[in-house]
C-alpha positions in Angstrom: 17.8 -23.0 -14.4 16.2 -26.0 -13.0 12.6 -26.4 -11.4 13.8 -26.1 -8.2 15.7 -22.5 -8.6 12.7 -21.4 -10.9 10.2 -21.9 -7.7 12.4 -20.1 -5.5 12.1 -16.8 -7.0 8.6 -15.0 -6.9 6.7 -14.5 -9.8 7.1 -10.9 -11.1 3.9 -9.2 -13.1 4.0 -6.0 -14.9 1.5 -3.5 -14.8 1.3 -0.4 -17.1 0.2 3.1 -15.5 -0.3 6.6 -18.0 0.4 9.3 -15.5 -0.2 13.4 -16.0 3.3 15.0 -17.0 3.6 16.9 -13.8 3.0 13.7 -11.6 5.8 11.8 -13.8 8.2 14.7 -13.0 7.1 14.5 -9.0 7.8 11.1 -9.1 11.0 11.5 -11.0 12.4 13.4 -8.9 11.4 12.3 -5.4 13.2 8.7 -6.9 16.7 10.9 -8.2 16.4 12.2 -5.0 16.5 8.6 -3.1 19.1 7.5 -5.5 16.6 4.5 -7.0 15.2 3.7 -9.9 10.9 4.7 -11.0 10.8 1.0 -10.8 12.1 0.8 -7.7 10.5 4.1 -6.0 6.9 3.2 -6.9 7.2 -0.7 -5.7 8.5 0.4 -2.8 5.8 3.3 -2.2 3.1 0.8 -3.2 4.3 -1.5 -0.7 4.2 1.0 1.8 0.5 1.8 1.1 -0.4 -1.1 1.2 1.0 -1.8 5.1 -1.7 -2.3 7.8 -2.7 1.3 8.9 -0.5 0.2 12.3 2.5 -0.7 10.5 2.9 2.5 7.9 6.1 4.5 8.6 5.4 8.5 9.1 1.5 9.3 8.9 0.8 11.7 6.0 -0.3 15.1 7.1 
């Protein structure tokens, strides 16, 4: 890979979370469910949270 391909892509950082069992299962699930992977599911639901409150999808109830 050359310098100009390696700038292209975005940096990735890892972060490492313990969760309770029962909110590892939810979270499990909900990404089964949407046919992703946990990796996936939980970037995609951080992103979400962290949207302008204008720009979030369906409010929470």
């Amino acid at each position: 890979m050359d310098k100009k391909q390696a700038k292209s892509k975005p940096e990735i950082r890892m972060i490492h979370i313990r969760l309770p069992e029962d909110i590892h299962k939810k979270v499990r699930v909900r990404a089964a469910e949407a046919d992703v992977t946990i990796q996936d599911w939980v970037l995609e639901a951080i992103q979400e949270h962290l949207k302008p409150s204008g720009e979030k999808g369906e409010q929470r109830q």
